[in-house]
N, CA, C and O atoms as CSV, one atom per row, in Angstrom:
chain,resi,resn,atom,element,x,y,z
A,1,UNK,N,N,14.741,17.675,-16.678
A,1,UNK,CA,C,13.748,16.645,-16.905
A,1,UNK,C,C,13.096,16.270,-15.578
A,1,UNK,O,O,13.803,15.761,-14.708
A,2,UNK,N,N,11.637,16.513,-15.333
A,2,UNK,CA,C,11.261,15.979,-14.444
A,2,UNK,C,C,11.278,14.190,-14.256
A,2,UNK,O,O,11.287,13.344,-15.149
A,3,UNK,N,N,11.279,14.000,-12.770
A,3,UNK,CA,C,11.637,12.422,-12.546
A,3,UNK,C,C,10.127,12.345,-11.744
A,3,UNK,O,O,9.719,13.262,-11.031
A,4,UNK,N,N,9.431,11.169,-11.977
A,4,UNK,CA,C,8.198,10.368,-11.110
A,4,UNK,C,C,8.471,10.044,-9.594
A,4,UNK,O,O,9.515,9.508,-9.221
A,5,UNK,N,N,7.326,10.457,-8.647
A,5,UNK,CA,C,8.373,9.898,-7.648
A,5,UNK,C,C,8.230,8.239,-7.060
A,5,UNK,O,O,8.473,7.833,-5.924
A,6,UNK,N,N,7.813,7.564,-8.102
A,6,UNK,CA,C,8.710,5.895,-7.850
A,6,UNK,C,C,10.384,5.998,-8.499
A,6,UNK,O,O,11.357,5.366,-8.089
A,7,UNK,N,N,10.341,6.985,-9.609
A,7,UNK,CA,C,11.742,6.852,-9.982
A,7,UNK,C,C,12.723,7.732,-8.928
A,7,UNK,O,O,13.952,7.709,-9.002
A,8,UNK,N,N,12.229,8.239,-8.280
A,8,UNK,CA,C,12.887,9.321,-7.522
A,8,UNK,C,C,13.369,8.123,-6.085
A,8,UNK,O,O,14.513,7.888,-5.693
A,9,UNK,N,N,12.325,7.660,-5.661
A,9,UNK,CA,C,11.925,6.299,-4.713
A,9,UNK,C,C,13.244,5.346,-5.172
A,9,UNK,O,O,14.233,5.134,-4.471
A,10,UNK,N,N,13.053,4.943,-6.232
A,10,UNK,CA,C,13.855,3.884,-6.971
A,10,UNK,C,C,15.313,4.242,-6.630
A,10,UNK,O,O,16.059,3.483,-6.010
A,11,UNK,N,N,15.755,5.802,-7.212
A,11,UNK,CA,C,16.888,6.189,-6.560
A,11,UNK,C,C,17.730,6.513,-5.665
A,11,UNK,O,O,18.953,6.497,-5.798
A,12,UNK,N,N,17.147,6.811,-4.750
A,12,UNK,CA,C,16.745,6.733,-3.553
A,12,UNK,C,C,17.471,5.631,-2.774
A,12,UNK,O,O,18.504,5.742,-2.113
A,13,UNK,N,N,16.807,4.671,-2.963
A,13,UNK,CA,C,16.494,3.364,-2.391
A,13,UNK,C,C,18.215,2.726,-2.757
A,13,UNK,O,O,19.109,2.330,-2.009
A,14,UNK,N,N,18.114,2.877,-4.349
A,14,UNK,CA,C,19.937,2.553,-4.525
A,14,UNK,C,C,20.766,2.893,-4.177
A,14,UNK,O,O,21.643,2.068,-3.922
A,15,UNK,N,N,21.070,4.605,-3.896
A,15,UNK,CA,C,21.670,5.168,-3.326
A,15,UNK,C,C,22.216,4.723,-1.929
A,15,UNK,O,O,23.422,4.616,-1.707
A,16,UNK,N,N,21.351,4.499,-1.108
A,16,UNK,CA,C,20.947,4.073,0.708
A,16,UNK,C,C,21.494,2.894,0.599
A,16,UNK,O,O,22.367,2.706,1.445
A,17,UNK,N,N,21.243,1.689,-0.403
A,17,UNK,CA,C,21.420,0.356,-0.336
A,17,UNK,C,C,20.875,-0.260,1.076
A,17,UNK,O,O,21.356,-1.210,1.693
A,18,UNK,N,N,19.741,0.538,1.421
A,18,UNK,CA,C,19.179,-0.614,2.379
A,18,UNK,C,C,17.581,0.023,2.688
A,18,UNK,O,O,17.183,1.086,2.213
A,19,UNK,N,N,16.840,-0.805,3.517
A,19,UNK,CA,C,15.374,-0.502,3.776
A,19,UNK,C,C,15.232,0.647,4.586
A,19,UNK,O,O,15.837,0.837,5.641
A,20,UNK,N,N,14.142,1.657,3.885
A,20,UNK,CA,C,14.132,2.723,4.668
A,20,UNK,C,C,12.345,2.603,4.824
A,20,UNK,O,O,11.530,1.856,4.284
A,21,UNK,N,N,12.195,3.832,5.932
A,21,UNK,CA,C,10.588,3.290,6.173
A,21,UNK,C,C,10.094,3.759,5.536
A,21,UNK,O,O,10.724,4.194,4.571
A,22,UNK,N,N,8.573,4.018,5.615
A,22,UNK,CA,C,7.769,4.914,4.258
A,22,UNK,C,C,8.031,5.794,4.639
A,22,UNK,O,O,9.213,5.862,4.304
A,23,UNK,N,N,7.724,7.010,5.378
A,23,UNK,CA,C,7.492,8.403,5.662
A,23,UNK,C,C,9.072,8.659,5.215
A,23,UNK,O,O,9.115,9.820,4.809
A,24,UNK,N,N,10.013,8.225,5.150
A,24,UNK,CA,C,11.378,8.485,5.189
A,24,UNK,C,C,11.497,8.735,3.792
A,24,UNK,O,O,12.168,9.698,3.421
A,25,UNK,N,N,10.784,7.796,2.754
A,25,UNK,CA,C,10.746,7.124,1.479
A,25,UNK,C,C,10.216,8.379,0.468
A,25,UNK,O,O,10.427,8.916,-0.619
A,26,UNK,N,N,9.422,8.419,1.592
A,26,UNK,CA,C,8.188,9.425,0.611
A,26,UNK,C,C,8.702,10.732,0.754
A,26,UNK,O,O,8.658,11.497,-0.209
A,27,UNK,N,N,9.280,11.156,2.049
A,27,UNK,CA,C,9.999,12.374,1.760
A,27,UNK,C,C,10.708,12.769,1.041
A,27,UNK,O,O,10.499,13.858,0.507
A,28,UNK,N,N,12.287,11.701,0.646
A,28,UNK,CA,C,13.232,11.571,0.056
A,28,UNK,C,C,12.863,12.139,-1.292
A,28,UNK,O,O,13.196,13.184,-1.852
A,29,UNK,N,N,12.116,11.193,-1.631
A,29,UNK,CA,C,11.374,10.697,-3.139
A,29,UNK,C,C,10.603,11.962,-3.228
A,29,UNK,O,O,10.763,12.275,-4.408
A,30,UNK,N,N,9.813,12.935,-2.645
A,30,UNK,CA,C,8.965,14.087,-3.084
A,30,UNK,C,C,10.363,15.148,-2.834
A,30,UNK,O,O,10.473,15.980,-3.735
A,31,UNK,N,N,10.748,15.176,-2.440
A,31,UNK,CA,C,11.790,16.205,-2.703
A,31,UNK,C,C,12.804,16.067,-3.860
A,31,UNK,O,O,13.419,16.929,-4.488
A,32,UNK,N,N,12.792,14.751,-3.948
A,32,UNK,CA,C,13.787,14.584,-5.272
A,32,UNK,C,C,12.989,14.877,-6.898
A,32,UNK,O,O,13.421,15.442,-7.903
A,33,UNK,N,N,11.722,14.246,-6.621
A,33,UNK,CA,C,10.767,14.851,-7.835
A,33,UNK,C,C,9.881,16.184,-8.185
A,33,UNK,O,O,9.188,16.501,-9.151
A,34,UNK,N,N,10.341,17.026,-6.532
A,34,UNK,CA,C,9.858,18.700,-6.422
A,34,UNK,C,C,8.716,18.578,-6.690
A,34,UNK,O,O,8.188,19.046,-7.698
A,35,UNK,N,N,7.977,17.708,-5.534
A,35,UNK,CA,C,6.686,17.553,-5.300
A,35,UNK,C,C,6.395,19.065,-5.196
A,35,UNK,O,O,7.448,19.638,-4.918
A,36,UNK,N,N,5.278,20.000,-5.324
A,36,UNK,CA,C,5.187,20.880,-4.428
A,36,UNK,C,C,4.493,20.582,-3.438
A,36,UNK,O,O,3.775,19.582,-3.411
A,37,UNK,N,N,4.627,21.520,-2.359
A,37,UNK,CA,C,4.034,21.790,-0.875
A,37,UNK,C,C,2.484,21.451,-0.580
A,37,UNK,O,O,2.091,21.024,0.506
A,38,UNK,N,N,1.769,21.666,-1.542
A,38,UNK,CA,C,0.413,22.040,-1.564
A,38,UNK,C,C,-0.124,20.403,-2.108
A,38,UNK,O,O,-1.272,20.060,-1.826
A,39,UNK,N,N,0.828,19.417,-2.925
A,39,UNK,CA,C,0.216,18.325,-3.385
A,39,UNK,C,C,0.810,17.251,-2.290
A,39,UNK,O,O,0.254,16.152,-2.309
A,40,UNK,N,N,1.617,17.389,-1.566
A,40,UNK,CA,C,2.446,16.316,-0.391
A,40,UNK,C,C,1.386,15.263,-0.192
A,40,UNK,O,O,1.530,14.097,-0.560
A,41,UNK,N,N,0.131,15.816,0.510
A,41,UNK,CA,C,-0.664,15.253,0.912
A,41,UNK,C,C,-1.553,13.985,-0.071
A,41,UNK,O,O,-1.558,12.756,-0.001
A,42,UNK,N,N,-2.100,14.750,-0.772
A,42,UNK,CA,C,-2.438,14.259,-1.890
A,42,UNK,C,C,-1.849,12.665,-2.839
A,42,UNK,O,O,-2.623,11.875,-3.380
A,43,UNK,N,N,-0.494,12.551,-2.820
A,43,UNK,CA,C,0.192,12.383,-3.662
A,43,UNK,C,C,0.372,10.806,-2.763
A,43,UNK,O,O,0.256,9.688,-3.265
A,44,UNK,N,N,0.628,11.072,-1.577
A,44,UNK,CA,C,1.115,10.035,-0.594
A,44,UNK,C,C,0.672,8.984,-0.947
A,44,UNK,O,O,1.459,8.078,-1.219
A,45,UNK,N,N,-0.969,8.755,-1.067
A,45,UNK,CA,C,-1.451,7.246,-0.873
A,45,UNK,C,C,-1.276,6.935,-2.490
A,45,UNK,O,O,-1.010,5.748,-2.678
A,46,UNK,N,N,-1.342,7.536,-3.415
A,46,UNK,CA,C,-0.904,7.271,-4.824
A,46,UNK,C,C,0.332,6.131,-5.045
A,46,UNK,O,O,0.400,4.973,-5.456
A,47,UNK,N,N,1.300,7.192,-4.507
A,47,UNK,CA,C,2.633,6.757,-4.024
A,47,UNK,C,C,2.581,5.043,-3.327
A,47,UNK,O,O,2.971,4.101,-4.018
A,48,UNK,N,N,2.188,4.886,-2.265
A,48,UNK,CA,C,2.500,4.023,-1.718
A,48,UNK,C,C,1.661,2.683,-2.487
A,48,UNK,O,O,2.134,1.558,-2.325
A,49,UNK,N,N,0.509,2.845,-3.253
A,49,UNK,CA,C,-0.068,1.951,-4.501
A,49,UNK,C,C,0.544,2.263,-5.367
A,49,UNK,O,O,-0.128,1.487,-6.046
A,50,UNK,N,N,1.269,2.705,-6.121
A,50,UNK,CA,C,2.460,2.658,-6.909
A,50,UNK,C,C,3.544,1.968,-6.592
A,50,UNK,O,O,4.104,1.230,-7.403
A,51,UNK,N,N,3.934,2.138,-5.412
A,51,UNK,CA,C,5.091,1.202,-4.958
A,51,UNK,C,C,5.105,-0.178,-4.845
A,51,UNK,O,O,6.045,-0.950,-5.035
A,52,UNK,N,N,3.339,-0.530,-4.335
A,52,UNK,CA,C,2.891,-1.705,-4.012
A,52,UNK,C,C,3.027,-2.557,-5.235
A,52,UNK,O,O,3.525,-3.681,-5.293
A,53,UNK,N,N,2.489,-1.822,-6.238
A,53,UNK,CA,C,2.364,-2.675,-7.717
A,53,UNK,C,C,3.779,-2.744,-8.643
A,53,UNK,O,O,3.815,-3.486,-9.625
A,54,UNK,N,N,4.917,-1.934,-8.266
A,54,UNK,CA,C,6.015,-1.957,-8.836
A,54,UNK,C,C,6.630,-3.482,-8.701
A,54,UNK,O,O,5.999,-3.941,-7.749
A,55,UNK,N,N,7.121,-4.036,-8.952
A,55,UNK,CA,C,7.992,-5.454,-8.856
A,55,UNK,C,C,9.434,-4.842,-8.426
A,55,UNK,O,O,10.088,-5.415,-7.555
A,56,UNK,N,N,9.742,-4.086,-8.831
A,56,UNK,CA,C,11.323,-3.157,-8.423
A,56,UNK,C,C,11.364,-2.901,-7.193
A,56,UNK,O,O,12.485,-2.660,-6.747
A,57,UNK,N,N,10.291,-2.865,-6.312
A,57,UNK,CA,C,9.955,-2.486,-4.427
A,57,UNK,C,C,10.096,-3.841,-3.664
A,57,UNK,O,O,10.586,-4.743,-4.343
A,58,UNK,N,N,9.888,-4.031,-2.875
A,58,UNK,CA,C,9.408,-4.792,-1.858
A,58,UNK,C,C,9.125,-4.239,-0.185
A,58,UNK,O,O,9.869,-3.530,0.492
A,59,UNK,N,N,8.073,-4.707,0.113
A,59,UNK,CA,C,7.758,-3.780,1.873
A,59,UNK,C,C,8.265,-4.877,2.582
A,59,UNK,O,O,7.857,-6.015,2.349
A,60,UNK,N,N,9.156,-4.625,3.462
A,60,UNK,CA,C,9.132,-5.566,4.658
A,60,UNK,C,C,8.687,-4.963,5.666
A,60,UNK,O,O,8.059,-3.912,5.538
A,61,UNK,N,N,8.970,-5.613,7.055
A,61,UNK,CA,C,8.373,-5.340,8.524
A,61,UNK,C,C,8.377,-4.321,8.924
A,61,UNK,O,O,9.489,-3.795,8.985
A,62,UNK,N,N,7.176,-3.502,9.404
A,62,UNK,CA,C,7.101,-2.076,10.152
A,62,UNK,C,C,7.368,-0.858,8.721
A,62,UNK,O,O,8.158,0.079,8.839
A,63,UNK,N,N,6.553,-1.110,7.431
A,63,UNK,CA,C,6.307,-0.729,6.597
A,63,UNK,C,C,7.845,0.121,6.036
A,63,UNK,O,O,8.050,1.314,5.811
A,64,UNK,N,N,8.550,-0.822,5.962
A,64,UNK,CA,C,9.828,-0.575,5.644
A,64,UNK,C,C,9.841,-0.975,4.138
A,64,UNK,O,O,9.398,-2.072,3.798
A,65,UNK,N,N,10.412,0.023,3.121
A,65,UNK,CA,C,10.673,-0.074,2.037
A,65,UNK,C,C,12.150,-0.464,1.563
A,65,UNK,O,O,13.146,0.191,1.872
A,66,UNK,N,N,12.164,-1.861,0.605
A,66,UNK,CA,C,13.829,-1.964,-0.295
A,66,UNK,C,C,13.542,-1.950,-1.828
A,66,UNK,O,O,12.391,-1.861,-2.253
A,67,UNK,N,N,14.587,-2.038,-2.609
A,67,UNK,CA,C,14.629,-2.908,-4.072
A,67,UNK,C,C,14.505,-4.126,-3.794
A,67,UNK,O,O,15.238,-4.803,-3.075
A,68,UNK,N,N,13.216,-4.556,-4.572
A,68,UNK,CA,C,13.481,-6.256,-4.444
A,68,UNK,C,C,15.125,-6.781,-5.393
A,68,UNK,O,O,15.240,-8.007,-5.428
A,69,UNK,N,N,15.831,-6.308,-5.819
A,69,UNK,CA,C,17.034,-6.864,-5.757
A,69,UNK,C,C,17.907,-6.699,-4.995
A,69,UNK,O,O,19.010,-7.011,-5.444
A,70,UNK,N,N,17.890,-6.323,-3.978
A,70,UNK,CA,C,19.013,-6.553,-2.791
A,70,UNK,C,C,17.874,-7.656,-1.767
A,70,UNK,O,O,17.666,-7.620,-0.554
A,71,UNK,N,N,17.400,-8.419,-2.647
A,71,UNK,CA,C,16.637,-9.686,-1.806
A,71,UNK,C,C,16.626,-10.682,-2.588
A,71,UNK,O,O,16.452,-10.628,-3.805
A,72,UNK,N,N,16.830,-11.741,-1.874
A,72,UNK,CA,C,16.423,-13.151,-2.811
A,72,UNK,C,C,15.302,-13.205,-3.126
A,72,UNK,O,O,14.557,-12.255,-2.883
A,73,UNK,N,N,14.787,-14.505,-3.856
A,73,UNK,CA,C,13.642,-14.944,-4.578
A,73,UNK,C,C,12.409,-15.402,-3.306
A,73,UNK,O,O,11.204,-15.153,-3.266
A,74,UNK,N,N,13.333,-16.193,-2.303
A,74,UNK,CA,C,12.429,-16.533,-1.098
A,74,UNK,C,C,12.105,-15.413,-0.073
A,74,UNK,O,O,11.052,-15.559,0.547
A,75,UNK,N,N,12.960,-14.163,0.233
A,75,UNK,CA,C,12.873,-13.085,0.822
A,75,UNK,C,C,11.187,-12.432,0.340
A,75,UNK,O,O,10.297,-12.096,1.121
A,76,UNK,N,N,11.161,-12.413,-0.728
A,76,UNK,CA,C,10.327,-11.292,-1.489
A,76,UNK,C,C,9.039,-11.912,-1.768
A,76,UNK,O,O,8.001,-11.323,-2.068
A,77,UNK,N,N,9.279,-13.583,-1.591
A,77,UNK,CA,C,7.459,-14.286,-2.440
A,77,UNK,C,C,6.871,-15.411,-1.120
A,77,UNK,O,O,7.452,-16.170,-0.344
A,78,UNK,N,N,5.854,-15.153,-1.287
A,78,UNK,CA,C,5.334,-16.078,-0.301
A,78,UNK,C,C,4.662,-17.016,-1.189
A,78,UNK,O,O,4.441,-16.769,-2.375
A,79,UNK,N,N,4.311,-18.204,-0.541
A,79,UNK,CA,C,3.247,-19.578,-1.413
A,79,UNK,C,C,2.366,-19.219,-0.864
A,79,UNK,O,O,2.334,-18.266,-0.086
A,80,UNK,N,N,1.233,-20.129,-1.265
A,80,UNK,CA,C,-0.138,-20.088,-0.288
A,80,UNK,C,C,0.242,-20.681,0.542
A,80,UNK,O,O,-0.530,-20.510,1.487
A,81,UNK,N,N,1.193,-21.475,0.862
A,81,UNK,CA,C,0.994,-22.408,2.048
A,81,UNK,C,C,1.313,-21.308,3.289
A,81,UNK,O,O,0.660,-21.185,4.326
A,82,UNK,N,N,2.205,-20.740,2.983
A,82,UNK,CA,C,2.679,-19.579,4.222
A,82,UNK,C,C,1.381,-18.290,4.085
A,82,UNK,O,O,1.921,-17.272,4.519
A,83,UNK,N,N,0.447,-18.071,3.815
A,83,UNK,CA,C,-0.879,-17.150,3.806
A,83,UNK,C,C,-1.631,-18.294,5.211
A,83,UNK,O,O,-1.910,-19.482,5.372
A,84,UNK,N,N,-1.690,-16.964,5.988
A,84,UNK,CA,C,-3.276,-17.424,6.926
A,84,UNK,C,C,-4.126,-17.790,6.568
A,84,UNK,O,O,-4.566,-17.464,5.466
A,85,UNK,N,N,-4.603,-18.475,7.225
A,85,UNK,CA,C,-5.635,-19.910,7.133
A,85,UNK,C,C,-7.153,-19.145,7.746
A,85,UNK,O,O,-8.319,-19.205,7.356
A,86,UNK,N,N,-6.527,-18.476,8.800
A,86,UNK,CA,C,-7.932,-18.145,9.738
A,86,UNK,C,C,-9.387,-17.437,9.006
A,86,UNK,O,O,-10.473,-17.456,9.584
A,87,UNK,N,N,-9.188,-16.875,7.756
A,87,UNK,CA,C,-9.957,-16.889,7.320
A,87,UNK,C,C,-11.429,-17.690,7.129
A,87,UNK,O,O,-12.560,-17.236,6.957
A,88,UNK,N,N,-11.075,-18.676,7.202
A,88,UNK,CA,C,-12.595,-19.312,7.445
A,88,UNK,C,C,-13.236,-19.230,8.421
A,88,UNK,O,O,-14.452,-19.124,8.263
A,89,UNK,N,N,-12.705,-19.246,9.771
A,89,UNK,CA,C,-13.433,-18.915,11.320
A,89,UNK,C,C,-14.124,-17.319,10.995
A,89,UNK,O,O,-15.190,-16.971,11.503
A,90,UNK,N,N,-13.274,-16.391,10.014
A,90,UNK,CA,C,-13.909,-15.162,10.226
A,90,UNK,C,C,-15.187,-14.760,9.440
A,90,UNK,O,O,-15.897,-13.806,9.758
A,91,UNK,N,N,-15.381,-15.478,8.518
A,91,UNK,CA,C,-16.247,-16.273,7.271
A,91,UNK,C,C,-17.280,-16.794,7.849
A,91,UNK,O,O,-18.271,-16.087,7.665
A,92,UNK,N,N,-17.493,-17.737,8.478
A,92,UNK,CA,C,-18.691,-18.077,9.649
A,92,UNK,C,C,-19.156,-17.446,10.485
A,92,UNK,O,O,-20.367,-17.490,10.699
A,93,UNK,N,N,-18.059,-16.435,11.420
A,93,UNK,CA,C,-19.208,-15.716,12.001
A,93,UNK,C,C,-19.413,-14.427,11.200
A,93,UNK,O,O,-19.916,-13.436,11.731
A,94,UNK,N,N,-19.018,-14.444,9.906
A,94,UNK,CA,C,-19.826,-12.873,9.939
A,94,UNK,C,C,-21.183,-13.130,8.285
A,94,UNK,O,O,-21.781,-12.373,7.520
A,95,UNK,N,N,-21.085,-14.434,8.459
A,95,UNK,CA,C,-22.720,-15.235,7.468
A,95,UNK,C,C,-23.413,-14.259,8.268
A,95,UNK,O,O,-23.264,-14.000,9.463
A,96,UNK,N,N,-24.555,-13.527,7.024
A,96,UNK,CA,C,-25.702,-13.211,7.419
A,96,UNK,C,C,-26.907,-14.381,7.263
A,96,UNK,O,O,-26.608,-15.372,6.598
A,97,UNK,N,N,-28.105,-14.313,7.784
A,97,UNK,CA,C,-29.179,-14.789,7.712
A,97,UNK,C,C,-30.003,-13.823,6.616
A,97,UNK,O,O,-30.015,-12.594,6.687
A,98,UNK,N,N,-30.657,-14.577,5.636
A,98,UNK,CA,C,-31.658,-13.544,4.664
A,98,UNK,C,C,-32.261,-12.464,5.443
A,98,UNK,O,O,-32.190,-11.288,5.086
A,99,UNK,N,N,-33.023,-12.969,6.810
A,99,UNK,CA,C,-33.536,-12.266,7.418
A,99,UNK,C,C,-32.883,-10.636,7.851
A,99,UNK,O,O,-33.445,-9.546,7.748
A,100,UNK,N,N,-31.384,-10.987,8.404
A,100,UNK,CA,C,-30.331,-9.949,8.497
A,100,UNK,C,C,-30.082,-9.183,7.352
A,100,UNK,O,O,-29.955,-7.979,7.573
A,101,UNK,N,N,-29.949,-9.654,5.863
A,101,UNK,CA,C,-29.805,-9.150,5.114
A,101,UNK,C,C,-30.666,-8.132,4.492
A,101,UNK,O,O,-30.366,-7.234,3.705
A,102,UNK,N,N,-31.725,-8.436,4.973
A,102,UNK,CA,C,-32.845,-7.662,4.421
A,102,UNK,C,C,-33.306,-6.431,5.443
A,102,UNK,O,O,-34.007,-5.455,5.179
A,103,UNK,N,N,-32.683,-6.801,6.683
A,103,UNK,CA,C,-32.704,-5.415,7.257
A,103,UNK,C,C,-31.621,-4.499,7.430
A,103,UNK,O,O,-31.711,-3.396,7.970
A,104,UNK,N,N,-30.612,-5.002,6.951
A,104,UNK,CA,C,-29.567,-3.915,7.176
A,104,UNK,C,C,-29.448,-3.478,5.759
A,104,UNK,O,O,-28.756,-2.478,5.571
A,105,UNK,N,N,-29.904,-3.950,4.908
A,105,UNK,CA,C,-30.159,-3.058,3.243
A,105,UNK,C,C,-31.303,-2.072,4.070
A,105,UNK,O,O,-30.623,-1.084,4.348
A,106,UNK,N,N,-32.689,-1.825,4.609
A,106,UNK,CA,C,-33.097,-1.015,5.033
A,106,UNK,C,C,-32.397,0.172,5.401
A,106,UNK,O,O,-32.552,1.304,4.942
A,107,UNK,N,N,-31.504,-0.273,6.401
A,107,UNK,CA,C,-30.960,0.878,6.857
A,107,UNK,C,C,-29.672,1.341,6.367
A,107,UNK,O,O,-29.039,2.153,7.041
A,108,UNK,N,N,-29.169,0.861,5.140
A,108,UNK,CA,C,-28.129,1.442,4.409
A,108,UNK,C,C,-28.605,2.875,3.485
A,108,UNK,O,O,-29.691,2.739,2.922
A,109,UNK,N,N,-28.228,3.604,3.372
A,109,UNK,CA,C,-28.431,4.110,2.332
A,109,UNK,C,C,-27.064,5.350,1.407
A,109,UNK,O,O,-26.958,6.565,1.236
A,110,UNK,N,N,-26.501,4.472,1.150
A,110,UNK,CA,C,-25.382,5.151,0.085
A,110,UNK,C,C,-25.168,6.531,-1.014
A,110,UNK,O,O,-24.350,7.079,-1.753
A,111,UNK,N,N,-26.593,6.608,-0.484
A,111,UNK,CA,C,-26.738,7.838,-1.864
A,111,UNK,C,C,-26.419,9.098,-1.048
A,111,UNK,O,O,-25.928,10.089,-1.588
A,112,UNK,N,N,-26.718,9.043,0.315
A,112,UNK,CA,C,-26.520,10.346,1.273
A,112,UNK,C,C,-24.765,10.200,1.343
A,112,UNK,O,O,-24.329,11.298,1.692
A,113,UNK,N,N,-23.745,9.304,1.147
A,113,UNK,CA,C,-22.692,9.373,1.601
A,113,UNK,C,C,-22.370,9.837,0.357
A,113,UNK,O,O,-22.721,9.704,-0.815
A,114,UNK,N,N,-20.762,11.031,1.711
A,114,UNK,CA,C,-19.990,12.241,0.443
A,114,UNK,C,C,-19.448,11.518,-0.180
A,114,UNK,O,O,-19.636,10.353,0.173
A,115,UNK,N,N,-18.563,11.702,-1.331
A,115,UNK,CA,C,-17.137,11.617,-2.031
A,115,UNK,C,C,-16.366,12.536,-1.739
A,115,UNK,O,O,-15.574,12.735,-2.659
A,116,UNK,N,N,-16.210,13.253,-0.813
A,116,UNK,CA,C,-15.405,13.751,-0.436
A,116,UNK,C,C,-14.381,13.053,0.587
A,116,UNK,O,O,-14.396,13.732,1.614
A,117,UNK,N,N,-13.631,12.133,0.698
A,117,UNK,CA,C,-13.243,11.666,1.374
A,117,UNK,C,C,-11.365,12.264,1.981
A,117,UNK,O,O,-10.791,11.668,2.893
């Protein structure tokens, strides 16, 4: 039976019983779900927005991956009160003027940019 690799991640992670980093994570986890060779690349940033949206993960410091159950309730959630504030200083200076606005739509033009990214 093939395994996903958040479930591969998931196992992983229990196994270790402690935070491992991403690149460590993602290896583990693509070898355990026989990523092939040719999709590694590919697969990575999937992976790590998969992990993000799981509730079963949590990232701590220096993009270190656990189970949010080997963490408490306060470990894993922040309030707004603990979210940066500075946002508004960065909000003021980057107001355009109509005037600004209307010339840098001039010189945008989106239709020439690839999707190939």
């Amino acid at each position: 039976m093939k395994i996903s690799l958040v479930d591969a991640a998931y196992e992983y992670l229990k196994a270790v019983n402690s935070s491992i980093p991403f690149n460590e994570l993602y290896a583990e986890a693509a070898e355990k779900a026989a990523v092939p060779e040719d999709q590694l690349r590919r697969k990575r940033s999937s992976f790590y927005s998969h992990l993000s949206l799981d509730s079963r993960f949590t990232q701590g410091e220096n993009n270190t991956w656990d189970l949010t159950e080997n963490h408490s309730y306060d470990e894993t959630h922040i309030t707004v009160d603990q979210m940066d504030g500075d946002d508004d200083e960065e909000t003021e200076d980057n107001d355009l003027s109509e005037d600004d606005e209307d010339s840098s739509a001039d010189t945008l033009d989106i239709s020439s940019q690839s999707e190939d990214y």
